[in-house]
C-alpha positions as CSV (number, residue, x, y, z in Angstrom):
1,X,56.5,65.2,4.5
2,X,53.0,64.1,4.8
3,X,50.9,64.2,8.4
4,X,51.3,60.0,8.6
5,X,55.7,60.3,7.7
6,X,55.6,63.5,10.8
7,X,53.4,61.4,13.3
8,X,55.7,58.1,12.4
9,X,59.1,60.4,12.9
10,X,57.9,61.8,16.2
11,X,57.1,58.4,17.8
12,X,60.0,56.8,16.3
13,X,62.1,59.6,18.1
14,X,60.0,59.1,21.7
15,X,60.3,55.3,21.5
16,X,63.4,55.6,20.5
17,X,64.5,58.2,23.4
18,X,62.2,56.3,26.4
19,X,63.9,52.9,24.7
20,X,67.3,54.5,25.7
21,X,66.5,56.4,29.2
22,X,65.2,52.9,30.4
23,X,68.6,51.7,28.8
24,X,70.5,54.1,30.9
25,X,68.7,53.4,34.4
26,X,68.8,49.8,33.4
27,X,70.5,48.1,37.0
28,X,71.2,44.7,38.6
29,X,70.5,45.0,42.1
30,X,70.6,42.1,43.8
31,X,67.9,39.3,42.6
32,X,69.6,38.4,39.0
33,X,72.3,37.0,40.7
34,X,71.0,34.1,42.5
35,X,68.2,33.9,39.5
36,X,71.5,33.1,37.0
37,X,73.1,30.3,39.2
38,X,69.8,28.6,39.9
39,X,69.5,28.7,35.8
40,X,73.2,27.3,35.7
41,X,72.4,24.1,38.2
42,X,69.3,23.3,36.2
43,X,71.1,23.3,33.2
44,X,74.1,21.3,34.6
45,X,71.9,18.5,36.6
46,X,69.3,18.5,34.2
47,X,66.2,18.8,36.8
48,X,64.3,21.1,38.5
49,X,65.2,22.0,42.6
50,X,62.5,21.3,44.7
51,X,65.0,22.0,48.1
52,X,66.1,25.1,49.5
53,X,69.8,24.9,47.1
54,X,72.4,27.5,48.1
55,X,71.3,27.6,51.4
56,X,72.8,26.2,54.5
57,X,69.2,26.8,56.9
58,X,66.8,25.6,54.9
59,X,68.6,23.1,52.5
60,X,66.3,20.3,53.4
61,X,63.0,22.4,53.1
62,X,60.2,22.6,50.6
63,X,61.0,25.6,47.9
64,X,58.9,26.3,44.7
65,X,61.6,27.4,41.7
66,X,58.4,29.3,40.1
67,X,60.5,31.1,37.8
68,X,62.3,28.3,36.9
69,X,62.6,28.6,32.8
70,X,63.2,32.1,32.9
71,X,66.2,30.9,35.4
72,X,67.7,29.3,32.6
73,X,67.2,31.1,29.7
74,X,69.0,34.1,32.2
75,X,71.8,31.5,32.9
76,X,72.3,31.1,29.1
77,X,72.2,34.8,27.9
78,X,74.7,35.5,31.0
79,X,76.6,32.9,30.2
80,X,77.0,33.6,26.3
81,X,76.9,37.7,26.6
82,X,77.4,38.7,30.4
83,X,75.2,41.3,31.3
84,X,75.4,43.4,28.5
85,X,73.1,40.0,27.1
86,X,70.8,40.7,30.3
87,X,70.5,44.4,29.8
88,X,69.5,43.7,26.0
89,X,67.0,40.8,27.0
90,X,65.4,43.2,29.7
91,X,65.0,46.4,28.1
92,X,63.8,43.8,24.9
93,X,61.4,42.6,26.7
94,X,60.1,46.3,27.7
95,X,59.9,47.8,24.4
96,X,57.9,44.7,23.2
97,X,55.6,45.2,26.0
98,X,55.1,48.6,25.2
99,X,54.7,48.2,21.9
100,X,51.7,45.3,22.2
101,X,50.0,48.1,24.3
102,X,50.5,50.5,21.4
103,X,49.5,48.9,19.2
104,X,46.1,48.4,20.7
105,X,45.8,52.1,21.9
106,X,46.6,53.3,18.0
107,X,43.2,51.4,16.9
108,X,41.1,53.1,19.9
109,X,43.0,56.7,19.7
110,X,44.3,58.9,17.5
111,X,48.5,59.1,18.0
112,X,49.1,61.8,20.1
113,X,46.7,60.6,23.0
114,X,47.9,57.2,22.3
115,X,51.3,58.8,22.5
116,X,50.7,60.4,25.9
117,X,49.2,56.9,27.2
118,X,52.4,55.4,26.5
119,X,54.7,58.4,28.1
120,X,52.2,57.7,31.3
121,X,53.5,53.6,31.4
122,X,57.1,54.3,31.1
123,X,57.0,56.4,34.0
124,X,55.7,53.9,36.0
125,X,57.7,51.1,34.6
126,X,60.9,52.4,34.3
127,X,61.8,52.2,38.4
128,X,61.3,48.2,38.4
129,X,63.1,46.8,34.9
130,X,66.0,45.0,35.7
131,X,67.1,41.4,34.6
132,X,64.7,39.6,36.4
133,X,62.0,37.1,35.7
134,X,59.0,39.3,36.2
135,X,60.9,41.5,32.7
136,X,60.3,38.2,30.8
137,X,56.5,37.4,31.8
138,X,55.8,41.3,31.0
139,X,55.2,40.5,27.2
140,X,53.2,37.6,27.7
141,X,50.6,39.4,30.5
142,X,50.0,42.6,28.0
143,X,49.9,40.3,25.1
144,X,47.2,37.5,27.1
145,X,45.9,41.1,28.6
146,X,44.7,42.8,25.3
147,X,43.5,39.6,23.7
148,X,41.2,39.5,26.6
149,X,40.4,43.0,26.3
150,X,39.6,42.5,22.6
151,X,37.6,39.6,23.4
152,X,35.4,41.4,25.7
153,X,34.5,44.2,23.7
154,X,33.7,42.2,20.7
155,X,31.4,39.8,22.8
156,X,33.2,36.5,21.8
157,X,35.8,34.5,23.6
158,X,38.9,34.7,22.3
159,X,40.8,31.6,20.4
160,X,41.6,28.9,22.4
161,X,45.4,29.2,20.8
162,X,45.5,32.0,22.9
163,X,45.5,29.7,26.2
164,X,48.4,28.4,25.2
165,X,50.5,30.9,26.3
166,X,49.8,30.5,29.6
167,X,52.3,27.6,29.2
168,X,54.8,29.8,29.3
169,X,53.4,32.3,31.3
170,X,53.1,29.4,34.0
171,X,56.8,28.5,33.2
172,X,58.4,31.4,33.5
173,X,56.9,33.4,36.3
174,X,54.4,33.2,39.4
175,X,52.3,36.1,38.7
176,X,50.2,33.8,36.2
177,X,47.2,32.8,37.8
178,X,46.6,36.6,37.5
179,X,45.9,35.7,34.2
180,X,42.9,33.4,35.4
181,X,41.7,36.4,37.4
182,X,41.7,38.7,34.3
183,X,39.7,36.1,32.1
184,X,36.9,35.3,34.8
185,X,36.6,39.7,34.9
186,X,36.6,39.7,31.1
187,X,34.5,37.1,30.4
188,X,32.1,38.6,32.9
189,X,32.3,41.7,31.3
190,X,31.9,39.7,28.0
191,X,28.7,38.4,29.1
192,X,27.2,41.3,31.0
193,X,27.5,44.0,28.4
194,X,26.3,41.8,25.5
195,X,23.9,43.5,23.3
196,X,20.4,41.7,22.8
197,X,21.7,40.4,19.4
198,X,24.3,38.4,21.2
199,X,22.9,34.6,22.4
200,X,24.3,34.8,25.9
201,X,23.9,31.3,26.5
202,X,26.4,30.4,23.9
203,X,28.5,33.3,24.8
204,X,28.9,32.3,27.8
205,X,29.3,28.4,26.7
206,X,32.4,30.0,24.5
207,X,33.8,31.6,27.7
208,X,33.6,28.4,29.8
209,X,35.6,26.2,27.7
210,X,38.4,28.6,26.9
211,X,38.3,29.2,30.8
212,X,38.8,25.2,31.5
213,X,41.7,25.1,28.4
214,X,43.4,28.2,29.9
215,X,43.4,26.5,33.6
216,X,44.3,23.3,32.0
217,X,47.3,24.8,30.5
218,X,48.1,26.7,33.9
219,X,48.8,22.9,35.0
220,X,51.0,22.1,32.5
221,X,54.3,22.7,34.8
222,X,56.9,20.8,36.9
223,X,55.4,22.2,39.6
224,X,51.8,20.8,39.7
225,X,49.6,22.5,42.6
226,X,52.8,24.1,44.1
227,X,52.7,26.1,41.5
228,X,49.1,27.3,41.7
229,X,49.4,27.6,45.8
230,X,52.6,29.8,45.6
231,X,51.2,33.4,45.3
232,X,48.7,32.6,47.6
233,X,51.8,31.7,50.1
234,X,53.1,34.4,49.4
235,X,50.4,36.9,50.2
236,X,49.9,35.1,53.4
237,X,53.7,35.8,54.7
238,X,52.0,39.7,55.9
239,X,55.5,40.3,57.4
240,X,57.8,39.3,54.4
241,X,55.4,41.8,52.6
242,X,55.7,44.5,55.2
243,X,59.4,44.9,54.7
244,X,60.6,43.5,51.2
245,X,60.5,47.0,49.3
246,X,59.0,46.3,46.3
247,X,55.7,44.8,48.3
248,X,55.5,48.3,50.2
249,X,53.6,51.0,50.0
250,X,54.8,54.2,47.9
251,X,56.4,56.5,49.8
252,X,54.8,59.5,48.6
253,X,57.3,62.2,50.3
254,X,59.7,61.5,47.1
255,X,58.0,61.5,43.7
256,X,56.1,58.8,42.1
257,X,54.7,58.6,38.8
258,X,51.6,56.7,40.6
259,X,51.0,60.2,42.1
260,X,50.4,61.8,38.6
261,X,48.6,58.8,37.6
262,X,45.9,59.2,40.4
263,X,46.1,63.2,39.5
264,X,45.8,63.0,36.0
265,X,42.6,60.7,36.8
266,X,41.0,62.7,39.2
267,X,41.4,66.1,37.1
268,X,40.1,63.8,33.6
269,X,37.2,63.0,35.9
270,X,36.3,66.3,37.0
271,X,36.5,68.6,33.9
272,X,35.6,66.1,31.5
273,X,32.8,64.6,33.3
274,X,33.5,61.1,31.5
275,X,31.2,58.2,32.4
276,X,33.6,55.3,32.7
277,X,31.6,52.1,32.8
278,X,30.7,50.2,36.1
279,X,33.1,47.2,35.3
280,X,36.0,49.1,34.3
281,X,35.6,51.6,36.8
282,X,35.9,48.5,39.4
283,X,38.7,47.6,37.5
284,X,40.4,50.9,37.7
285,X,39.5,51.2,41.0
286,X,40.7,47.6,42.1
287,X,44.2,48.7,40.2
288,X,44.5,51.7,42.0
289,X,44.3,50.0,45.4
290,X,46.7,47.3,44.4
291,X,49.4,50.1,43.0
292,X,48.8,52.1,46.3
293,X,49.3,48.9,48.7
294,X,51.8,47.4,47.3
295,X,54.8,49.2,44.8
296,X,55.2,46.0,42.8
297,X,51.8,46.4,41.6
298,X,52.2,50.1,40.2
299,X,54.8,49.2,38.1
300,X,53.6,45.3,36.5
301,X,50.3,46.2,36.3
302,X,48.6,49.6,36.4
303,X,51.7,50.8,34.3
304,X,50.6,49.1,31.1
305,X,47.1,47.7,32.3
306,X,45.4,51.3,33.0
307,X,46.4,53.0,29.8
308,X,44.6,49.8,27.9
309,X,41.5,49.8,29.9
310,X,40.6,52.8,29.5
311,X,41.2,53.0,26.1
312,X,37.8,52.5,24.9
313,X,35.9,54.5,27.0
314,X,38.2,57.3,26.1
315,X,37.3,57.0,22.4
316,X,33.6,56.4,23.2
317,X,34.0,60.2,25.2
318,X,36.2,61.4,22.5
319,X,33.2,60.4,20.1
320,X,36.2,58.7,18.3
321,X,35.9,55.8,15.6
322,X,38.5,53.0,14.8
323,X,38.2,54.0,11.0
324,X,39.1,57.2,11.6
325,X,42.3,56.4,12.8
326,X,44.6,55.9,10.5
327,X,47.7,55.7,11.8
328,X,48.6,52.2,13.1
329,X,51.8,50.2,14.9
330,X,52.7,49.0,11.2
331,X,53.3,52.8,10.0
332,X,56.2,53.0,12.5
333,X,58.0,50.7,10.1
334,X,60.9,51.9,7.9
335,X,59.7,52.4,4.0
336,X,62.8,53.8,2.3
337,X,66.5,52.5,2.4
338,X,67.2,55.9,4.6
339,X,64.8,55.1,7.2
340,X,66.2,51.6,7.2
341,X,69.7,52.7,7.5
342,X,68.7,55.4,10.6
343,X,67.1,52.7,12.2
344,X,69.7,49.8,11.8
345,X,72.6,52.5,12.8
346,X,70.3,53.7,15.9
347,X,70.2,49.5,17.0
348,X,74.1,49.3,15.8
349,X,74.7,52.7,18.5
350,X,72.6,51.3,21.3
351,X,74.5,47.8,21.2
352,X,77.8,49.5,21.5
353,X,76.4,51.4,23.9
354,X,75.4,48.5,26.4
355,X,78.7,46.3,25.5
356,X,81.3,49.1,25.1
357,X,80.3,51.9,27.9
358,X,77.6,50.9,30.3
359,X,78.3,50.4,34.0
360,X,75.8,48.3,34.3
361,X,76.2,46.8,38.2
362,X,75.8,48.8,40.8
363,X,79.3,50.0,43.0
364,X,77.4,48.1,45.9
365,X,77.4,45.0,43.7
366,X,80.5,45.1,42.2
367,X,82.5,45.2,45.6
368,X,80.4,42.9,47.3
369,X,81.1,40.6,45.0
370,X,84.7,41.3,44.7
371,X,85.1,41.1,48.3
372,X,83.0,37.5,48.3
373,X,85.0,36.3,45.6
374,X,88.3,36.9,47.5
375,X,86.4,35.5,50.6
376,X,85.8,32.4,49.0
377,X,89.2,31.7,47.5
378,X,90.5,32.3,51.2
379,X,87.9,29.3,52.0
380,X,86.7,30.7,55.5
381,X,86.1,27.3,57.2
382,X,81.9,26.7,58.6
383,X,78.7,28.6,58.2
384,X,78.1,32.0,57.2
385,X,75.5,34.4,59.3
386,X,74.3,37.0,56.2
387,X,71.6,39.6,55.9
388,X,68.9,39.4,53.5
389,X,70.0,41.7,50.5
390,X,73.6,39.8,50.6
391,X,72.4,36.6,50.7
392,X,72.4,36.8,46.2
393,X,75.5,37.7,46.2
394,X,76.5,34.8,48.5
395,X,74.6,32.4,46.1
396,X,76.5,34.1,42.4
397,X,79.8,33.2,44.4
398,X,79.0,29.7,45.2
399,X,78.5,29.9,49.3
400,X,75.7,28.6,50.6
401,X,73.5,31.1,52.5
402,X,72.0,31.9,55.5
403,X,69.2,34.1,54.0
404,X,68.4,35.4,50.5
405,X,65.4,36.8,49.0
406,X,63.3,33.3,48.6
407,X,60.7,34.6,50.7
408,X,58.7,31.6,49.9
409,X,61.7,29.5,51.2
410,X,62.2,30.7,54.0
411,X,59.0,31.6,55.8
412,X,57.8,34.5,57.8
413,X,59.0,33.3,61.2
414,X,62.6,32.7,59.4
415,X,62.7,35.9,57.9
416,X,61.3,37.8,61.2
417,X,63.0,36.3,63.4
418,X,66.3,37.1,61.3
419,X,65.3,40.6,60.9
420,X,65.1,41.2,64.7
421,X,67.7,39.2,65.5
422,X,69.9,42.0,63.0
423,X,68.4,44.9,64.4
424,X,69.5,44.1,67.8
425,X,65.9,45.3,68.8
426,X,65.6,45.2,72.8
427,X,68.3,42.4,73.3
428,X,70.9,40.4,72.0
429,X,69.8,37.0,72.7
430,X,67.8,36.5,69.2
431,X,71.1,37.1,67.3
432,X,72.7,34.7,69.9
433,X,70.4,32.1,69.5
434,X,70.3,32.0,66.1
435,X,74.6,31.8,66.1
436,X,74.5,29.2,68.0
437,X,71.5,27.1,66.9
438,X,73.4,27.1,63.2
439,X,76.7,26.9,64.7
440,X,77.7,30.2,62.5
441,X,81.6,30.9,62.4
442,X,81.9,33.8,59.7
443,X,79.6,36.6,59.4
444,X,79.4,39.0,56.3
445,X,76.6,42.3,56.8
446,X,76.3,45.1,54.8
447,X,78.0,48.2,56.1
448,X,74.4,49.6,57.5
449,X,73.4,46.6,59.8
450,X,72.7,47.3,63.2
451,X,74.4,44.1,64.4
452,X,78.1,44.5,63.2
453,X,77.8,46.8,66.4
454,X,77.6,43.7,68.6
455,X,80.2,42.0,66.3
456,X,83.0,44.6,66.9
457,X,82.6,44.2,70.3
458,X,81.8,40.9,71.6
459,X,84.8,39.2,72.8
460,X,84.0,36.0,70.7
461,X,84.1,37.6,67.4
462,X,86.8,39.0,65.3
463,X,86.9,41.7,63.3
464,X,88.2,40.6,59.6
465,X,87.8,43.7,57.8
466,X,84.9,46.5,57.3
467,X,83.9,49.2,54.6
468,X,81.4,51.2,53.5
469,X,79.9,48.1,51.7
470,X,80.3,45.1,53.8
471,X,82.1,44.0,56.9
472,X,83.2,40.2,57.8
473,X,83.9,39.1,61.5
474,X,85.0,35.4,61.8
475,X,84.3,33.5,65.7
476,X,87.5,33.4,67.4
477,X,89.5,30.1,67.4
478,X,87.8,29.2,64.1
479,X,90.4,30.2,62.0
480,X,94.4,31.0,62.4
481,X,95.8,34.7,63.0
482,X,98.1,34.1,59.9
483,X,95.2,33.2,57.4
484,X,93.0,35.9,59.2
485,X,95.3,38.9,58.3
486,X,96.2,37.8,54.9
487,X,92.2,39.0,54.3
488,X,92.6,41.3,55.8
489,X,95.6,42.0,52.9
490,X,94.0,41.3,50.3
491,X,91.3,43.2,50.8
492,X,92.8,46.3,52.1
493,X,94.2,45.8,48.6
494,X,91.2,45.5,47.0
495,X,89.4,49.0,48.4
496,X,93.0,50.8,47.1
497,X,92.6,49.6,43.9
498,X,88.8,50.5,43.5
499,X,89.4,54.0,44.9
């Protein structure tokens, strides 16, 4: 076995072993399932919501359904392979990502530094891949990302076919105008670092029309401006981000791969004594302070982003050449039949794997939807009151909501004012208000919310029934004594079985 046939087994084996850890941690929380049934009434009315559907609050308001392809091509895996189709399309979608970023690391590195690049991303991704649209727009950003990157460094802009896929960038997700910001740093950099062989004033000519294609092509959406506005929005709703908990800040008393990142950096700096260029420094830099604000950032964009940007400047320390390296993304392929067969058997193993054995939704999930489902076959009359991580759930089960996770829907006086209303913080009267204003006569909260405290005992509310999951209370006088402990029945019945 030559070096090239060692070096191809050993990063088969890692890919192959990271491809099936992220496999194994692969979960559903609670977003997918209001992401499948907005997919499924697209695809059964044929148009695109631009009202708050599923929701009984804000049914009449503005909403921008950014995610709206990736909606349906969810709906349509769902519906044809369940999740087991979901897990496959997500951890897909992973693998491909990483595998773009290999690829470009393997003609900058030599493999085992490449290799340990890689082991750096799936840390950080691993703790945010789950069947939701931001798993299908990972591809596209680290494929638009490196083709960028490329560009740069070779002083051109790069082919206006590359634009195009911010057509489905725009389509399927609302991080995309990121991808405006990382051409205007690019083509900056592109410009600024040319050599004094390079006509700059064509240069930058090159970089100003593939800029005006690429935001042309950011228009070319249902949406129009909304579409544009909506991350802006989004930024702008300071409490929404303060408390949903992938917009936090690490919490740094439990470990984070971020953590090693920053160390890893800081001891490279110091005992290597590399000069990373101004730009990319900035760049790192402006990473780094994303990743530490917010934890959505550390995993959609350092992850795979950092390894790639420092790339070159590695090599240039390294005093490495691309035609020294000879081992590329194309040697990972299978030569001989055996190969082939180990590979083939290896896809055959992790398929059975995710159809036959996987428990892939959460306890939490399963019974909360089991419970809903029952719920909603017993047709509790009038509105529900529902926390914010139910309110999916709620949606997947066809009742309309009082809440769910469309922070963009609902506002950051909705959301806050829900919030303290729940926590019972200093008085009742918030909750109060907001039962009456919406005339609310069922309530379902998960097991840990502060109000089913005033529930239990307020004499206008009846306890239905209560777990470690979820407890319902109905108003009294809403609904009949018979019908009310026939629930109660069935799902007493319910919690026996699961146990």
């Amino acid at each position: 076995m030559n070096e090239i046939q060692r070096t191809r087994t050993l990063f088969l084996l890692v890919i192959g072993y990271l491809t099936f850890l992220i496999t194994v941690y692969f979960n559903t929380e609670y977003d997918p399932y209001w992401h499948i049934r907005v997919g499924e009434w697209i695809v059964d009315n044929r148009k695109i919501p631009y009202t708050g559907i599923f929701s009984h609050t804000k049914a009449d308001a503005h909403w921008t359904p950014h995610s709206w392809l990736s909606e349906i091509i969810m709906y349509l895996i769902f519906n044809a392979a369940g999740w087991p189709g979901l897990v496959m399309m997500g951890v897909t979608a992973t693998t491909l990502s990483i595998l773009i970023m290999l690829k470009y690391l393997l003609e900058k590195l030599p493999p085992i530094r490449a290799l340990c690049l890689m082991l750096m991303a799936y840390g950080m991704l691993i703790t945010h891949i789950m069947p939701r649209p931001h798993i299908l727009a990972l591809p596209v950003m680290t494929f638009w990302f490196v083709q960028l990157l490329k560009a740069s460094e070779q002083h051109k802009a790069p082919s206006l076919y590359n634009a195009l896929l911010l057509i489905l960038w725009a389509n399927i997700h609302g991080s995309y105008l990121i991808g405006i910001v990382y051409a205007l740093f690019f083509s900056f950099e592109s410009v600024v670092t040319a050599p004094p062989s390079i006509d700059r004033t064509r240069l930058i000519k090159q970089w100003a029309v593939f800029l005006a294609v690429s935001i042309a092509c950011l228009m070319a959406t249902p949406l129009g401006l909304d579409g544009l506005l909506l991350p802006f929005q989004l930024t702008d709703q300071s409490y929404s981000m303060s408390i949903i908990s992938e917009w936090q800040s690490s919490n740094f008393q439990t470990f984070q791969f971020l953590e090693l990142w920053i160390i890893v950096l800081i001891v490279f700096g110091f005992t290597q004594k590399m000069e990373l260029p101004l730009l990319r420094l900035v760049f790192l830099i402006g990473l780094i302070h994303l990743s530490l604000k917010h934890n959505r950032y550390a995993t959609d964009l350092m992850s795979l982003q950092a390894p790639l940007i420092l790339a070159a400047p590695l090599a240039k320390h390294w005093h490495i050449k691309s035609e020294d390296n000879k081992f590329t993304l194309g040697s990972l392929l299978p030569v001989t039949a055996l190969s082939k067969a180990l590979i083939i058997l290896a896809l055959a193993g992790w398929s059975i794997y995710i159809f036959a054995f996987k428990d892939i939704e959460f306890p939490l999930s399963k019974r909360i939807n089991s419970m809903l489902l029952t719920v909603r076959q017993a047709e509790l009359p009038g509105k529900v009151f529902n926390d914010y991580n139910i309110g999916g759930f709620l949606i997947f089960q066809g009742i309309d909501t009082f809440i769910d996770s469309r922070a963009e829907l609902y506002k950051d006086d909705f959301i806050k004012s829900t919030f303290e209303a729940t926590s019972l913080a200093g008085s009742e009267k918030p909750l109060e208000n907001l039962l009456n204003q919406y005339d609310i006569t069922w309530t379902f909260l998960s097991a840990n919310s502060p109000a089913i405290v005033y529930f239990n005992m307020h004499p206008d509310w009846t306890p239905v029934y209560g777990n470690k999951f979820a407890a319902i209370h109905v108003r009294k006088g809403r609904w009949p004594k018979q019908s009310i402990d026939l629930l109660k029945l069935k799902l007493q019945k319910q919690d026996d079985a699961s146990e």
